[in-house]
N, C-alpha and C positions, 0 to 999 in steps of 0.2 A: 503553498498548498496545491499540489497536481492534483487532480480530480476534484475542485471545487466544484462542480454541479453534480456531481453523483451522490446517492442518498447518502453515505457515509461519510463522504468528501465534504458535501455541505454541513453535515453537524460538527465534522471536524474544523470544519473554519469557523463556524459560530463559537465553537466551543474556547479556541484559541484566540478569537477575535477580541474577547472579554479582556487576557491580560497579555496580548502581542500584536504587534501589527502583522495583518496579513496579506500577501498579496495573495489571491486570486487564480487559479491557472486552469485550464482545462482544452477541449478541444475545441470547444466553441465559442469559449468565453471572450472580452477584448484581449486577453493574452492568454495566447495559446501557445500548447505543444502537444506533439506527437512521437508517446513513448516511442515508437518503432522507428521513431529516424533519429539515429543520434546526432544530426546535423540538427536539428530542432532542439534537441536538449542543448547544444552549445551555444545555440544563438539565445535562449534564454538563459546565462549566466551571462551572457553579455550583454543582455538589458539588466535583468534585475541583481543589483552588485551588495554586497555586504550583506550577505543572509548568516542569519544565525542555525538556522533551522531548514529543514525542507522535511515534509511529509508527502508520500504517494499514495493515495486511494485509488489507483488508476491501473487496467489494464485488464486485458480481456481474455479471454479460455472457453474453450466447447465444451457443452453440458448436453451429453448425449449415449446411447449404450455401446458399451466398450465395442461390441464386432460392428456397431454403425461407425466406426469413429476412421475416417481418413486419414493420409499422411498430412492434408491440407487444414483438418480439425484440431492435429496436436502441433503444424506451426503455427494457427493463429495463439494458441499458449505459450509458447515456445518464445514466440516473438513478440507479443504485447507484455503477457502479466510476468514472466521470465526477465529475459532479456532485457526488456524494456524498462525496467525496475535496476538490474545491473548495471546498468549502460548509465540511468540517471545517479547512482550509486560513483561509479568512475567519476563522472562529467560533476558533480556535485564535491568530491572529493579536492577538485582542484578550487574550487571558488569561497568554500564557506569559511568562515573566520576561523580563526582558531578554536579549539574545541564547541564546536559545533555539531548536531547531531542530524541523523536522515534518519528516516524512519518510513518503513515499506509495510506492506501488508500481503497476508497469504489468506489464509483460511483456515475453519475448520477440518473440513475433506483431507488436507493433511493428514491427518492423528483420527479424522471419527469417517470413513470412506461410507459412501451410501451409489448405489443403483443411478450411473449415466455422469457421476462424478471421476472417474479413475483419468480425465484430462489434465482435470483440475487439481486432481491431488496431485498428479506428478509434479505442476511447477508448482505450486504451494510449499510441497516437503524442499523442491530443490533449493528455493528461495530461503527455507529455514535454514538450509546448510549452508547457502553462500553467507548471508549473515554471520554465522558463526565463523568462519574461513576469513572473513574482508574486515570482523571486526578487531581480527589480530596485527592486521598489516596495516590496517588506515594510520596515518603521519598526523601530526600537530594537535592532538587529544581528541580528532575527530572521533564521532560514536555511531554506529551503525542497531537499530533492534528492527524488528518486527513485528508486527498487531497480527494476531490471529481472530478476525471477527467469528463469532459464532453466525448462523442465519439470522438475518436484521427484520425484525418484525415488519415494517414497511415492504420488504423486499417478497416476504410470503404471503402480506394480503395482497399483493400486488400478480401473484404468480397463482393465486385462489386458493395458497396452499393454507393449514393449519398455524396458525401464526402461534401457537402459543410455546414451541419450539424455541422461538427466536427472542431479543432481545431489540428493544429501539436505539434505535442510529443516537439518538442523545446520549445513550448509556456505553454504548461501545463508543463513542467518542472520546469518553474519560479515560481510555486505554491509551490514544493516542496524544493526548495533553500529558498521560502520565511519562512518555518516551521522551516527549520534546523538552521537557521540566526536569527528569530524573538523572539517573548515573547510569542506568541498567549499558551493559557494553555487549554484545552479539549474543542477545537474548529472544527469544519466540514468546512475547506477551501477552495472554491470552485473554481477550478482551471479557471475558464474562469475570474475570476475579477483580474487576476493576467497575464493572454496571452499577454496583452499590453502592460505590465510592461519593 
């Protein structure tokens, strides 16, 4: 579980902790990684060995208006929630057991764009496509999806926004238990048809 301390990250380890053993990953945590070096994602497949599963909650994008936005705003995208999800994607491919699944996350701003989001959306949509693309070619019954969170209610009381938009990190959690557990093969799973569940 990469991104175990982030609000989605942790309900998703709670949520999987119940019937899987989890390990734990983030940037701060005792074991760490950092989507942006792929020399970090390899040396965590050579600690932690025989995964069934790996989930990414993890990686970061500029939220700000499209003419504010730098060449330096769209590589922080580019290179963390992109890339960095990719690269875990390659590097995870070679270690997990046999059909075994990864599972990434994009966004909404994908598919519903709003005002200072148009960073976010571009690697969110690319990330749906590479899915789709890498879930043809992956070898030995590996499975590739994607979690498309809606805004996580934690997230807009936290930003003083209007929370009733958004759904709690418990509920879109059940989106990402539904990837690690399912058959779904390079699908964009949209965490709000799963909050009821």
């Amino acid at each position: 579980m990469i991104g175990a301390t982030g609000t989605i990250g942790k309900a998703v380890a709670e949520a999987l902790t119940a019937r899987h053993e989890v390990v734990r990953v983030s940037r701060s945590g005792p074991l760490k990684v950092d989507l942006e070096d792929a020399g970090s994602l390899a040396r965590l497949f050579e600690t932690v060995k025989d995964v069934d599963a790996v989930v990414c909650c993890a990686g970061s994008a500029a939220f700000k208006p499209l003419l504010q936005l730098t060449d330096s705003d769209f590589q922080i995208g580019l290179r963390s929630k992109l890339m960095g999800q990719v690269n875990l994607v390659r590097a995870a491919a070679q270690h997990l057991r046999d059909g075994g699944s990864i599972t990434l996350t994009s966004g909404v701003l994908a598919h519903e764009p709003m005002p200072g989001g148009a960073a976010i959306s571009l690697v969110n949509a690319a990330l749906e496509g590479f899915v789709t693309g890498a879930a043809i070619e992956l070898p030995r019954g590996l499975r590739v999806n994607v979690v498309s969170p809606p805004w996580i209610t934690e997230t807009l009381v936290a930003l003083k926004m209007d929370p009733k938009g958004g759904i709690p990190a418990a509920a879109c959690a059940k989106a990402y238990v539904a990837a690690v557990e399912g058959k779904e093969q390079g699908q964009t799973i949209d965490a709000r048809k799963h909050a009821g569940a």
